[in-house]
mmCIF file of the protein (N, C-alpha, C, O) and its ligand, coordinates in Angstrom:
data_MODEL
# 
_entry.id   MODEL 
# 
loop_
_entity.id 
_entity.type 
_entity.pdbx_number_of_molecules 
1 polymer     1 
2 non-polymer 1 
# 
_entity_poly.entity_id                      1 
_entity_poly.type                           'polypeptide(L)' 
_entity_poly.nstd_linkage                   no 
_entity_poly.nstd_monomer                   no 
_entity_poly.pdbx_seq_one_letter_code       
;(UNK)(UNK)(UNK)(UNK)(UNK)(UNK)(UNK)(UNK)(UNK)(UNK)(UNK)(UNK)(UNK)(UNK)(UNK)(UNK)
(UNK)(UNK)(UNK)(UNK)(UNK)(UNK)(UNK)(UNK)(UNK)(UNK)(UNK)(UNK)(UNK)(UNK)(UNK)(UNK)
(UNK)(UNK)(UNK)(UNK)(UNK)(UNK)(UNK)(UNK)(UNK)(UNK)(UNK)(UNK)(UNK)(UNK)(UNK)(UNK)
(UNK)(UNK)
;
_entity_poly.pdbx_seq_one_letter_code_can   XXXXXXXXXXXXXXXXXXXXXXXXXXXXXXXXXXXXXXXXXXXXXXXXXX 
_entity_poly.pdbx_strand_id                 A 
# 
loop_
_entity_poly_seq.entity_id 
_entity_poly_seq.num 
_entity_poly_seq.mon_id 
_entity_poly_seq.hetero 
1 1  UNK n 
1 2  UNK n 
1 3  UNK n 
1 4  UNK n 
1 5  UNK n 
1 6  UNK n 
1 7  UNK n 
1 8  UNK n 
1 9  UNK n 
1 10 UNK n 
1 11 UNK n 
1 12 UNK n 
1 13 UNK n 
1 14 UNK n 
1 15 UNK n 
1 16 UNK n 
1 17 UNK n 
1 18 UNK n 
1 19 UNK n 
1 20 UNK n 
1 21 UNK n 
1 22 UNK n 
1 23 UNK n 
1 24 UNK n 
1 25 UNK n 
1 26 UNK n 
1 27 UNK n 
1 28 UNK n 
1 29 UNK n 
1 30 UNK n 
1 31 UNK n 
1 32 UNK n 
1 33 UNK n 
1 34 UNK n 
1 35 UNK n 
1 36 UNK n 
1 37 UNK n 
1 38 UNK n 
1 39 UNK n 
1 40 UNK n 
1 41 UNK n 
1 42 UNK n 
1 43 UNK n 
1 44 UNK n 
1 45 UNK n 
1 46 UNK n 
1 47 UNK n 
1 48 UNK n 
1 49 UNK n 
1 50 UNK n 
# 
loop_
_struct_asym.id 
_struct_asym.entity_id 
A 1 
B 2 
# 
loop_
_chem_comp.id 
_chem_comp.type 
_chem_comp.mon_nstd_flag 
UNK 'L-peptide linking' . 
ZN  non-polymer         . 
# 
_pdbx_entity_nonpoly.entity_id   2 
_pdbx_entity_nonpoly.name        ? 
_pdbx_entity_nonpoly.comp_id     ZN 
# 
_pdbx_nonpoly_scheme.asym_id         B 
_pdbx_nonpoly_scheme.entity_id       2 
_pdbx_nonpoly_scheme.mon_id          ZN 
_pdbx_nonpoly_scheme.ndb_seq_num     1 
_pdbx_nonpoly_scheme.pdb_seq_num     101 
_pdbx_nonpoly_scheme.auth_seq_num    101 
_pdbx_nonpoly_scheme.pdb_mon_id      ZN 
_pdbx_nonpoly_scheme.auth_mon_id     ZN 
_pdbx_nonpoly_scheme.pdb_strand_id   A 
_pdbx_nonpoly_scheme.pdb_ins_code    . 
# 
loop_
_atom_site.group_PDB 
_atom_site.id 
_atom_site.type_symbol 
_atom_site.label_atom_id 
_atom_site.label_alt_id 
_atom_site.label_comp_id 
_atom_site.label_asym_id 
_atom_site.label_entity_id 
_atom_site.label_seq_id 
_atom_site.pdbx_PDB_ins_code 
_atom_site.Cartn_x 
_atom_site.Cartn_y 
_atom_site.Cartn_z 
_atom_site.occupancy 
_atom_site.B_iso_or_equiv 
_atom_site.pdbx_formal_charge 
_atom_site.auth_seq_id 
_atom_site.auth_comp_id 
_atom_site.auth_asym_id 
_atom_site.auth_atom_id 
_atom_site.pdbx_PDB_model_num 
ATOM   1   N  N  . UNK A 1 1  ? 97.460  91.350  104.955 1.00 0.00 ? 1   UNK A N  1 
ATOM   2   C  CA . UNK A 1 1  ? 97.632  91.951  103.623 1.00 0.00 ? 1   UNK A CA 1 
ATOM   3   C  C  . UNK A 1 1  ? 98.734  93.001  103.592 1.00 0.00 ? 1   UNK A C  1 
ATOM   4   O  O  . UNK A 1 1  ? 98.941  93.567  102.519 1.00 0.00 ? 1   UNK A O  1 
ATOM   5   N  N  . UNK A 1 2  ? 99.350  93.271  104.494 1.00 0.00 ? 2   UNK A N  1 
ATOM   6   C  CA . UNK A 1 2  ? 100.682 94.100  104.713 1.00 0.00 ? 2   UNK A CA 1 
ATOM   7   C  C  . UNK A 1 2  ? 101.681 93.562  103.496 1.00 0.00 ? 2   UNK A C  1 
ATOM   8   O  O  . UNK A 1 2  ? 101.835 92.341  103.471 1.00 0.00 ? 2   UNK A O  1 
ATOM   9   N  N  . UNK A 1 3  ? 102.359 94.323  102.509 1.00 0.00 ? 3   UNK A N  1 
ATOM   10  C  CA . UNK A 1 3  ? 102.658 94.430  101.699 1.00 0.00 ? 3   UNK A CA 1 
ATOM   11  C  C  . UNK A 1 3  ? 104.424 95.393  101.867 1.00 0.00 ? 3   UNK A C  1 
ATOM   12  O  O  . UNK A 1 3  ? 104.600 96.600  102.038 1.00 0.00 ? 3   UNK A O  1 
ATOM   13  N  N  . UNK A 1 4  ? 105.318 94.433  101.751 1.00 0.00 ? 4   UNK A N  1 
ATOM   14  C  CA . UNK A 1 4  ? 107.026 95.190  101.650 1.00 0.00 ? 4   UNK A CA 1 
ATOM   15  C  C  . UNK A 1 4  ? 106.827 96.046  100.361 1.00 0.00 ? 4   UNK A C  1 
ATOM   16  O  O  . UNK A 1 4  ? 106.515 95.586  99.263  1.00 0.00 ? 4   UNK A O  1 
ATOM   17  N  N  . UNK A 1 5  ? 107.077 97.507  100.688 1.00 0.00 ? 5   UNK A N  1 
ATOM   18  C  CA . UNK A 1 5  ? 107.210 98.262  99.893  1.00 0.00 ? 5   UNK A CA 1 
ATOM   19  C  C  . UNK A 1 5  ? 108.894 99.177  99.352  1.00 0.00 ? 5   UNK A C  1 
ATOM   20  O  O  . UNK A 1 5  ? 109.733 98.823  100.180 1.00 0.00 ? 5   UNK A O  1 
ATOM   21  N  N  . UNK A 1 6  ? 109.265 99.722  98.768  1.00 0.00 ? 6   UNK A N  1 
ATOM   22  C  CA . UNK A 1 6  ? 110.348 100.333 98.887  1.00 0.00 ? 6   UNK A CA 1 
ATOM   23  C  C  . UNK A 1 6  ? 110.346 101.734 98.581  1.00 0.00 ? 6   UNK A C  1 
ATOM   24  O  O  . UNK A 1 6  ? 109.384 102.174 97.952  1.00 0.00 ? 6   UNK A O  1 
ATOM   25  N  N  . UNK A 1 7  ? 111.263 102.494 98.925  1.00 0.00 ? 7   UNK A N  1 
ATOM   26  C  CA . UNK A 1 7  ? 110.932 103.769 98.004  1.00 0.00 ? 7   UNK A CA 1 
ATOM   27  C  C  . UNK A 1 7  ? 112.280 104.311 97.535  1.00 0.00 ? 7   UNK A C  1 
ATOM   28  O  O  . UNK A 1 7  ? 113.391 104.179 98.049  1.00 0.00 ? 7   UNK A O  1 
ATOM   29  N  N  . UNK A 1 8  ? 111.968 104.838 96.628  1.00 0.00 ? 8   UNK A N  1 
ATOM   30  C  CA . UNK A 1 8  ? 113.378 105.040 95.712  1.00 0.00 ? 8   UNK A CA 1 
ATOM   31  C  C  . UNK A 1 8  ? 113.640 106.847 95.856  1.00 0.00 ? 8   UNK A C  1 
ATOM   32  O  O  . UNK A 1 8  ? 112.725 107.589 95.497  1.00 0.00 ? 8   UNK A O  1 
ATOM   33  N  N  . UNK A 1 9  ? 114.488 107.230 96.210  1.00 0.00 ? 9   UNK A N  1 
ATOM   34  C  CA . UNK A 1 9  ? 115.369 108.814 95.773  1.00 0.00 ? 9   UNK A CA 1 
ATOM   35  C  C  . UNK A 1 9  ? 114.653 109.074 94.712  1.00 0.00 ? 9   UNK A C  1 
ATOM   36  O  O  . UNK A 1 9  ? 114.567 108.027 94.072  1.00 0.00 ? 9   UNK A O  1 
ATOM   37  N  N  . UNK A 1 10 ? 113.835 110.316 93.948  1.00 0.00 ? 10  UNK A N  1 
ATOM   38  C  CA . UNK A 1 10 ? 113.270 110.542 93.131  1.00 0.00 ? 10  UNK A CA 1 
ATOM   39  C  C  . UNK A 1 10 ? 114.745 111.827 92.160  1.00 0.00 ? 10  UNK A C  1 
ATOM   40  O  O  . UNK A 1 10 ? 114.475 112.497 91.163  1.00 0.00 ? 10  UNK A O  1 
ATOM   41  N  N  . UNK A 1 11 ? 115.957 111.806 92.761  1.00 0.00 ? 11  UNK A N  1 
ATOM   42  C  CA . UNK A 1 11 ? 116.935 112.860 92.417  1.00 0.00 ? 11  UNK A CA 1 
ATOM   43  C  C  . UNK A 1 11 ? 118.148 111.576 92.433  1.00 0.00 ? 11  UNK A C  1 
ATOM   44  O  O  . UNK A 1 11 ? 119.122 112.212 92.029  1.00 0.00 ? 11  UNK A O  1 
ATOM   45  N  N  . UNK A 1 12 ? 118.534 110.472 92.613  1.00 0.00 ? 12  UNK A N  1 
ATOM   46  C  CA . UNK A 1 12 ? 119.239 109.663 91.922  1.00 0.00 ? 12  UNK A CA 1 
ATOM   47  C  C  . UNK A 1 12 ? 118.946 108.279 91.371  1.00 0.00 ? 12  UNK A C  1 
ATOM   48  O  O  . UNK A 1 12 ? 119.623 107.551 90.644  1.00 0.00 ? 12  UNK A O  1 
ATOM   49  N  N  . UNK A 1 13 ? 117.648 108.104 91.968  1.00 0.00 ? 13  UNK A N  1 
ATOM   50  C  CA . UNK A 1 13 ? 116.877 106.739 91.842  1.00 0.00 ? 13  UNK A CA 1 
ATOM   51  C  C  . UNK A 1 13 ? 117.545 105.519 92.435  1.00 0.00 ? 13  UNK A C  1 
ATOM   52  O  O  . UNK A 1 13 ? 117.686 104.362 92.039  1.00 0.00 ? 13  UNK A O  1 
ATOM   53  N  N  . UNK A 1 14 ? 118.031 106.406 93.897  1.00 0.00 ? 14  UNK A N  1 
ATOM   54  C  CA . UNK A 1 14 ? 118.478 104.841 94.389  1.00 0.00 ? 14  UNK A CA 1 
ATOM   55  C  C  . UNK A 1 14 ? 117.203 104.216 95.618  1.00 0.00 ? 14  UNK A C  1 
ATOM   56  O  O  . UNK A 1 14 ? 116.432 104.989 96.186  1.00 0.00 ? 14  UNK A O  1 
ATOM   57  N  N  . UNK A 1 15 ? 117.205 103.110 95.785  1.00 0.00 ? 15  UNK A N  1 
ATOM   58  C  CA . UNK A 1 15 ? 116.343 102.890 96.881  1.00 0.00 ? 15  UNK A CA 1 
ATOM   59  C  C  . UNK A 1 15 ? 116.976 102.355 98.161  1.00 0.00 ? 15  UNK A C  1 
ATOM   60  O  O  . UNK A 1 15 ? 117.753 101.425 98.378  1.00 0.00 ? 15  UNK A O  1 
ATOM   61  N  N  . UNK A 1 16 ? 116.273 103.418 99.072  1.00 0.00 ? 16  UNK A N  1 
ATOM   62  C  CA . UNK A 1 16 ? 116.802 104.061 100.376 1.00 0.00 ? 16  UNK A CA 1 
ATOM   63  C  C  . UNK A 1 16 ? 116.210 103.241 101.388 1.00 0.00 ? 16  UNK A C  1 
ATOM   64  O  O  . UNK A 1 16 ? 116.945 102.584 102.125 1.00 0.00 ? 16  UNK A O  1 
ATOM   65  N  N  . UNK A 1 17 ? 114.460 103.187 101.558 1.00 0.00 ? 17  UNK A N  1 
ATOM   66  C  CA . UNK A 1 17 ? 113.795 102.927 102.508 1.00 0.00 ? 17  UNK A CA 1 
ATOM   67  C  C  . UNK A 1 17 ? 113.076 101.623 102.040 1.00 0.00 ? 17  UNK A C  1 
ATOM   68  O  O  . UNK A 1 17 ? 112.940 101.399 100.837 1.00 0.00 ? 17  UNK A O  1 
ATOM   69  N  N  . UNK A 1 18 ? 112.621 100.776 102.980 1.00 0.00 ? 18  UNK A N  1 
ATOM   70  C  CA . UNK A 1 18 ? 111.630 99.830  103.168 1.00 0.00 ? 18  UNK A CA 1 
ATOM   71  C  C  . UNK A 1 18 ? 110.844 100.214 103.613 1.00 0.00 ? 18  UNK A C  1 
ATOM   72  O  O  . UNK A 1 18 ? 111.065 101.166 104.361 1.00 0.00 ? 18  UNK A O  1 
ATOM   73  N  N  . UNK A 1 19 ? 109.160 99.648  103.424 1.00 0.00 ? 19  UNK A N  1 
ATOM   74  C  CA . UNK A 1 19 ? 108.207 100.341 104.528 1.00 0.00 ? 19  UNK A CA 1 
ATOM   75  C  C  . UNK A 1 19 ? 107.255 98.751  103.913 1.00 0.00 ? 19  UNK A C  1 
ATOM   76  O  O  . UNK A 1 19 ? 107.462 97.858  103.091 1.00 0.00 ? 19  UNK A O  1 
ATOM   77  N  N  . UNK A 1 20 ? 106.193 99.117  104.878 1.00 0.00 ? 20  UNK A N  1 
ATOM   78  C  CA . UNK A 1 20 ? 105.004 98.377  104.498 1.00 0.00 ? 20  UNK A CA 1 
ATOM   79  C  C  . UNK A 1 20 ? 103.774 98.725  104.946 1.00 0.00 ? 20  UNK A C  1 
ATOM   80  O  O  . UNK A 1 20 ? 103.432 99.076  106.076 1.00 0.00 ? 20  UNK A O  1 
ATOM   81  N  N  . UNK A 1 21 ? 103.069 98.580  103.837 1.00 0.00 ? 21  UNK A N  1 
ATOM   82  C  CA . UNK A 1 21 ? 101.526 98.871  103.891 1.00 0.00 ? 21  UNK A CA 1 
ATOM   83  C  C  . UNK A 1 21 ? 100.919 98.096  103.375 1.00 0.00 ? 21  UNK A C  1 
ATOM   84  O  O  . UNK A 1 21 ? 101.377 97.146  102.739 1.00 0.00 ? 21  UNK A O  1 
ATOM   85  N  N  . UNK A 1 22 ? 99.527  98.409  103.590 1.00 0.00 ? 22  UNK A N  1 
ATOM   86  C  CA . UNK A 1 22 ? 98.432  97.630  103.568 1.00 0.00 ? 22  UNK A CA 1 
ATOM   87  C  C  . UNK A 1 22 ? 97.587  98.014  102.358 1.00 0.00 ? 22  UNK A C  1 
ATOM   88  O  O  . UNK A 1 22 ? 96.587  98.722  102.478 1.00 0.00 ? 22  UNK A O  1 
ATOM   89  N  N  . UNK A 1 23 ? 98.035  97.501  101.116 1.00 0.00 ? 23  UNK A N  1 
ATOM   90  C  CA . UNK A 1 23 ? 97.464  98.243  100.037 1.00 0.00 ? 23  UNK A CA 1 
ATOM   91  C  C  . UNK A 1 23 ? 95.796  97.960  99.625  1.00 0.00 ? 23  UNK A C  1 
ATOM   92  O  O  . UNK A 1 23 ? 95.333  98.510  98.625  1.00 0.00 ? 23  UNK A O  1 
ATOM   93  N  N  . UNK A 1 24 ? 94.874  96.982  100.557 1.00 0.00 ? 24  UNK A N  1 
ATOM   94  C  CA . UNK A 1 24 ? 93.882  97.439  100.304 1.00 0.00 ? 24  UNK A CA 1 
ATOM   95  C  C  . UNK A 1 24 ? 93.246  98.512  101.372 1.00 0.00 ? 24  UNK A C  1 
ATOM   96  O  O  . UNK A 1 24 ? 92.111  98.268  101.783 1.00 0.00 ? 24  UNK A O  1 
ATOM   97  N  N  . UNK A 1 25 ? 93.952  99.740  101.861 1.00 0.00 ? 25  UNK A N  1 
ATOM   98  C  CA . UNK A 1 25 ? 93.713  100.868 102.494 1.00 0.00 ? 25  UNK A CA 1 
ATOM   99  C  C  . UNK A 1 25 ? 94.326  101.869 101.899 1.00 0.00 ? 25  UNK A C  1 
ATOM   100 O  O  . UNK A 1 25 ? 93.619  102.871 101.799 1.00 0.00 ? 25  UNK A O  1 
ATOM   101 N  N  . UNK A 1 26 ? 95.380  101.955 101.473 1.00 0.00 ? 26  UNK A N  1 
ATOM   102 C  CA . UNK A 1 26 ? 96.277  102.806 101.089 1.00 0.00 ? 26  UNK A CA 1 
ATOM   103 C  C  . UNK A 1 26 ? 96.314  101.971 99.332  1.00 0.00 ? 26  UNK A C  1 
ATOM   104 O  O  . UNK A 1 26 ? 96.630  100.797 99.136  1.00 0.00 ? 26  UNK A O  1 
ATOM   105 N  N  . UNK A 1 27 ? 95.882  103.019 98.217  1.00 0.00 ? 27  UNK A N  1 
ATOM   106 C  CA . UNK A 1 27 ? 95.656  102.630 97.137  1.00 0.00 ? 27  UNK A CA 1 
ATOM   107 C  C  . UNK A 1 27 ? 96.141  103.804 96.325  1.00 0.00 ? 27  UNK A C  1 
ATOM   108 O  O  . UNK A 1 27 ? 95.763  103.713 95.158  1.00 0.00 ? 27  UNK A O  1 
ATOM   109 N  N  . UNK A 1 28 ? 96.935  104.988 96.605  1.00 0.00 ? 28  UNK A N  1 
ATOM   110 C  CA . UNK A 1 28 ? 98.064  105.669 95.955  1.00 0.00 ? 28  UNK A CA 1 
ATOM   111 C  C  . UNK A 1 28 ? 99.332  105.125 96.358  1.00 0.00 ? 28  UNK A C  1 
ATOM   112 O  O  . UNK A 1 28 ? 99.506  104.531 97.423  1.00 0.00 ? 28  UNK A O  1 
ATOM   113 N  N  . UNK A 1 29 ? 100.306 105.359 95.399  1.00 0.00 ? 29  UNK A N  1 
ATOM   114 C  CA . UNK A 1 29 ? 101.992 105.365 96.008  1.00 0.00 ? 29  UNK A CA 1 
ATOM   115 C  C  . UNK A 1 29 ? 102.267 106.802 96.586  1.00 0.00 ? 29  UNK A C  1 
ATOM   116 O  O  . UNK A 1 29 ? 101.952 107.933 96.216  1.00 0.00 ? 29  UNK A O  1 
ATOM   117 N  N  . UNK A 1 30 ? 103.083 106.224 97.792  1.00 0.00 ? 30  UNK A N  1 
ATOM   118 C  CA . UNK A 1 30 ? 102.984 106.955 98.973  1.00 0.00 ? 30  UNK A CA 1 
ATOM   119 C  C  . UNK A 1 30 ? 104.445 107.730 98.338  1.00 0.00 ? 30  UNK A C  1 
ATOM   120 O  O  . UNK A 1 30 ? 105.343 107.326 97.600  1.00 0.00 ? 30  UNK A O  1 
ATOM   121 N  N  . UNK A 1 31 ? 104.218 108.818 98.913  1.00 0.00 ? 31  UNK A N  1 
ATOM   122 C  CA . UNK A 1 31 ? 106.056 109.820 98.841  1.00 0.00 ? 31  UNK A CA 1 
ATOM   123 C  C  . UNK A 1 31 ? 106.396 110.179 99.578  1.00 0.00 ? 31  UNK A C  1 
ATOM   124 O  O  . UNK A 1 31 ? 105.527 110.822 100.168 1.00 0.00 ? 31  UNK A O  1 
ATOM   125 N  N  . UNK A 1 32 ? 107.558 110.198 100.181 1.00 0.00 ? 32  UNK A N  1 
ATOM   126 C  CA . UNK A 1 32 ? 108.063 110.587 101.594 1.00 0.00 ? 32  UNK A CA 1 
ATOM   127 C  C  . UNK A 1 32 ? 109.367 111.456 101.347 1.00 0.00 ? 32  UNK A C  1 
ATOM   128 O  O  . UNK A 1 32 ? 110.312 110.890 100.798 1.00 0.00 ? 32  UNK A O  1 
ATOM   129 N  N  . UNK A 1 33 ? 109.493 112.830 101.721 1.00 0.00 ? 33  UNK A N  1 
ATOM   130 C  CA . UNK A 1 33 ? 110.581 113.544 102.156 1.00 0.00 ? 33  UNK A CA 1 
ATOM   131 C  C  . UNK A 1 33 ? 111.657 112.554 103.201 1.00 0.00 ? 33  UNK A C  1 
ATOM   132 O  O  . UNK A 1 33 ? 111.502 112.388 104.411 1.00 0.00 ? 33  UNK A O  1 
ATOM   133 N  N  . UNK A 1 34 ? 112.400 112.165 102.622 1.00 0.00 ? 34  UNK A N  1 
ATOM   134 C  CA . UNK A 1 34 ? 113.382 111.579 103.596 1.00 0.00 ? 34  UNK A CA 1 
ATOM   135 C  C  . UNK A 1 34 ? 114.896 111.832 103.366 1.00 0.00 ? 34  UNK A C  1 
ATOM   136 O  O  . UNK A 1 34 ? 115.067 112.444 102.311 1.00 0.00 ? 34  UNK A O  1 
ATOM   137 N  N  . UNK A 1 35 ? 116.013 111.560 104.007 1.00 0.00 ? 35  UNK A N  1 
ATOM   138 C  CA . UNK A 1 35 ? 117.198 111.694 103.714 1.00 0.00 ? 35  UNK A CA 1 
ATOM   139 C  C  . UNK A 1 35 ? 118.051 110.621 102.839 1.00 0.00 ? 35  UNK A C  1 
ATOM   140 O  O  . UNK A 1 35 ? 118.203 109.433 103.122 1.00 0.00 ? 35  UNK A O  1 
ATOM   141 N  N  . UNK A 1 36 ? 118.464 111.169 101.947 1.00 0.00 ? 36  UNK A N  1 
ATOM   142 C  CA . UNK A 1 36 ? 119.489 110.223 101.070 1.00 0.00 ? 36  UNK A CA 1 
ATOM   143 C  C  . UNK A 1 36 ? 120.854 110.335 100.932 1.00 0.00 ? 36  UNK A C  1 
ATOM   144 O  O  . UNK A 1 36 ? 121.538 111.167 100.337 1.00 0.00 ? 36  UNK A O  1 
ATOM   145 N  N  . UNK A 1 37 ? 121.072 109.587 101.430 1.00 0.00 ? 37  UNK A N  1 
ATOM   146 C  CA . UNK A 1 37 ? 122.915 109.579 102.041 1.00 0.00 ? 37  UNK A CA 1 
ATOM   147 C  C  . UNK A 1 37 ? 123.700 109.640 100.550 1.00 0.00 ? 37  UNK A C  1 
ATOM   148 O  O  . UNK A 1 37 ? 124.799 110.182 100.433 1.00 0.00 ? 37  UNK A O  1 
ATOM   149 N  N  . UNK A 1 38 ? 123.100 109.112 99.607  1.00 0.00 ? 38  UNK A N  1 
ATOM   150 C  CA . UNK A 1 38 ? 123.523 109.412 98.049  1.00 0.00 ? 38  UNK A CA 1 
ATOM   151 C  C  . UNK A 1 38 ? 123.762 111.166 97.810  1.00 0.00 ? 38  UNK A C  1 
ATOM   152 O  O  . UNK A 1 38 ? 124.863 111.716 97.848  1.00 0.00 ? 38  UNK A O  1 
ATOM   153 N  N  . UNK A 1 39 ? 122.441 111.854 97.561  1.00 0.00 ? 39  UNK A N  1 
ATOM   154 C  CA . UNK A 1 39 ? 122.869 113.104 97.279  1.00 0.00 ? 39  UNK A CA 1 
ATOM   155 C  C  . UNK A 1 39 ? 123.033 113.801 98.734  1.00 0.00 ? 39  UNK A C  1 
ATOM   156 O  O  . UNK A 1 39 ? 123.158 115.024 98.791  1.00 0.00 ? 39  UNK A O  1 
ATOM   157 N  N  . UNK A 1 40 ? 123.031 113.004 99.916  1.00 0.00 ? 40  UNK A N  1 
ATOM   158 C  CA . UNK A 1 40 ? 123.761 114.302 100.802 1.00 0.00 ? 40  UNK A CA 1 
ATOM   159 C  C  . UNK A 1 40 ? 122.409 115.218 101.285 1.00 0.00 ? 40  UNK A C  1 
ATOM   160 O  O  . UNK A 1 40 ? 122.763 116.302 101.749 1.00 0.00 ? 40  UNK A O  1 
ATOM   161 N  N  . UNK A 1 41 ? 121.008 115.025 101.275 1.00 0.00 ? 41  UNK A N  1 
ATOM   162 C  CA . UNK A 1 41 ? 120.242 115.943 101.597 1.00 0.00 ? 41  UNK A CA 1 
ATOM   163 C  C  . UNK A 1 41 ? 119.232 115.194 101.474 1.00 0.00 ? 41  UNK A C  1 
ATOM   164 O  O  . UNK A 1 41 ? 119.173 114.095 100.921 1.00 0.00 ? 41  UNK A O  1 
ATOM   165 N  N  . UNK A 1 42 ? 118.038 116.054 102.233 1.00 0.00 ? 42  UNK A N  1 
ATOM   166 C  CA . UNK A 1 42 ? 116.946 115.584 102.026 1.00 0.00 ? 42  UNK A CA 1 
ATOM   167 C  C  . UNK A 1 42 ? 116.213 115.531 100.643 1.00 0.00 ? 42  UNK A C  1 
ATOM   168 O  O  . UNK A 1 42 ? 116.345 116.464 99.851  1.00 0.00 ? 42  UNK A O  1 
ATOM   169 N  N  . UNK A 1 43 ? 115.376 114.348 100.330 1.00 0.00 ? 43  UNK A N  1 
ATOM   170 C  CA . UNK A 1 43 ? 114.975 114.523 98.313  1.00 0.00 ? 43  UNK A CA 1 
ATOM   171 C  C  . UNK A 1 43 ? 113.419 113.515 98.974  1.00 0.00 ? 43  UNK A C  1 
ATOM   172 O  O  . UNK A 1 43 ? 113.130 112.939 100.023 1.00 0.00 ? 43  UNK A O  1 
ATOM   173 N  N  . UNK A 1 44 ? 112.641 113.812 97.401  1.00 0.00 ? 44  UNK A N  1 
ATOM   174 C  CA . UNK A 1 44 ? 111.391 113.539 97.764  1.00 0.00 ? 44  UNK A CA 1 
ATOM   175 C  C  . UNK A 1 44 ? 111.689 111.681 97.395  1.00 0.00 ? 44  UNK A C  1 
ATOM   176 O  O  . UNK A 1 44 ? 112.639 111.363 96.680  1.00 0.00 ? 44  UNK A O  1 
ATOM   177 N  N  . UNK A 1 45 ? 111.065 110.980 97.789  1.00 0.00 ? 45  UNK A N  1 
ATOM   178 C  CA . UNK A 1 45 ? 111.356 109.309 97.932  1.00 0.00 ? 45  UNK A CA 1 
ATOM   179 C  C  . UNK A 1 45 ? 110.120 108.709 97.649  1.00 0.00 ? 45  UNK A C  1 
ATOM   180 O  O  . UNK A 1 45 ? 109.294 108.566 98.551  1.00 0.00 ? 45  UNK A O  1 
ATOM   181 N  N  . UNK A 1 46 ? 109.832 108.235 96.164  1.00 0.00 ? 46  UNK A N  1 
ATOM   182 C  CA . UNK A 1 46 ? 108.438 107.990 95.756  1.00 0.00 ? 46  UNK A CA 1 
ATOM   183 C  C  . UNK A 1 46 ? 108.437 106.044 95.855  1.00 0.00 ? 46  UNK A C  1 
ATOM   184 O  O  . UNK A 1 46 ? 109.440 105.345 95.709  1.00 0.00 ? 46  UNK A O  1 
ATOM   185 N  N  . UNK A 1 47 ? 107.256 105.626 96.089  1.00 0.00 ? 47  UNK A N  1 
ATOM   186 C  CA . UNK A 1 47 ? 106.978 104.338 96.571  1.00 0.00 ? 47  UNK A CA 1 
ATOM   187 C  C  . UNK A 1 47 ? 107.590 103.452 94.904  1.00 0.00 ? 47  UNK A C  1 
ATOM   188 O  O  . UNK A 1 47 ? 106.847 103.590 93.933  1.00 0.00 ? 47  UNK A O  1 
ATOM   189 N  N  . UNK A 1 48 ? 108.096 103.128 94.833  1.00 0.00 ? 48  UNK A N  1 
ATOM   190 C  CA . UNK A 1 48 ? 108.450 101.952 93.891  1.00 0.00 ? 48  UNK A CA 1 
ATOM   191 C  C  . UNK A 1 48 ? 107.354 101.196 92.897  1.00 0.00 ? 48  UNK A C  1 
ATOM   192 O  O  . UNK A 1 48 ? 106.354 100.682 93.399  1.00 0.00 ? 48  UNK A O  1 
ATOM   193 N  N  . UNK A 1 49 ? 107.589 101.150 91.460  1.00 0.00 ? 49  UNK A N  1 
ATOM   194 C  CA . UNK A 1 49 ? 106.223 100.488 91.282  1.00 0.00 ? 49  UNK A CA 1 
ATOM   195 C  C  . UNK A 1 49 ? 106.595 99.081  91.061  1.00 0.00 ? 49  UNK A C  1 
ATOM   196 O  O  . UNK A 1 49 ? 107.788 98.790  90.982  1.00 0.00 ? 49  UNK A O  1 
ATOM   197 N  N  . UNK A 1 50 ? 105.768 98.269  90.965  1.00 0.00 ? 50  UNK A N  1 
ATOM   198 C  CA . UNK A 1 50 ? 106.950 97.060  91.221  1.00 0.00 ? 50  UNK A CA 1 
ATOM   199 C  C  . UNK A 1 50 ? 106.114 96.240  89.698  1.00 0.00 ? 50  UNK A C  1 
ATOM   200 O  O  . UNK A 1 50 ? 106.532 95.164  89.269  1.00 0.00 ? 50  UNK A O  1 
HETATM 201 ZN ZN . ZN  B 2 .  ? 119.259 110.509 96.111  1.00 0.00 2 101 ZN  A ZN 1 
# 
């Protein structure tokens, strides 16, 4: 049940990362502090709704 997720720059809305989870365990969208080579810094990176 592993599930391709993405997560998008929440400060340009580009999407940065792939991940995958298992959404009958994990049943919020996940947010991750990560780096975005777009704005140059770290920005918060919210799970994609699809
Ligand atoms: Zn960005």
């Amino acid at each position: 049940m592993q599930e391709v997720i993405t997560f998008a720059c929440t400060e340009c809305d580009r999407k940065n990362y792939t991940s995958q989870k298992n959404k009958k365990i994990i049943k919020d969208r996940l947010e991750l502090v990560k780096y975005c080579k777009w704005c140059k810094k770290h920005t918060k990176h919210k799970e994609e709704k699809k």
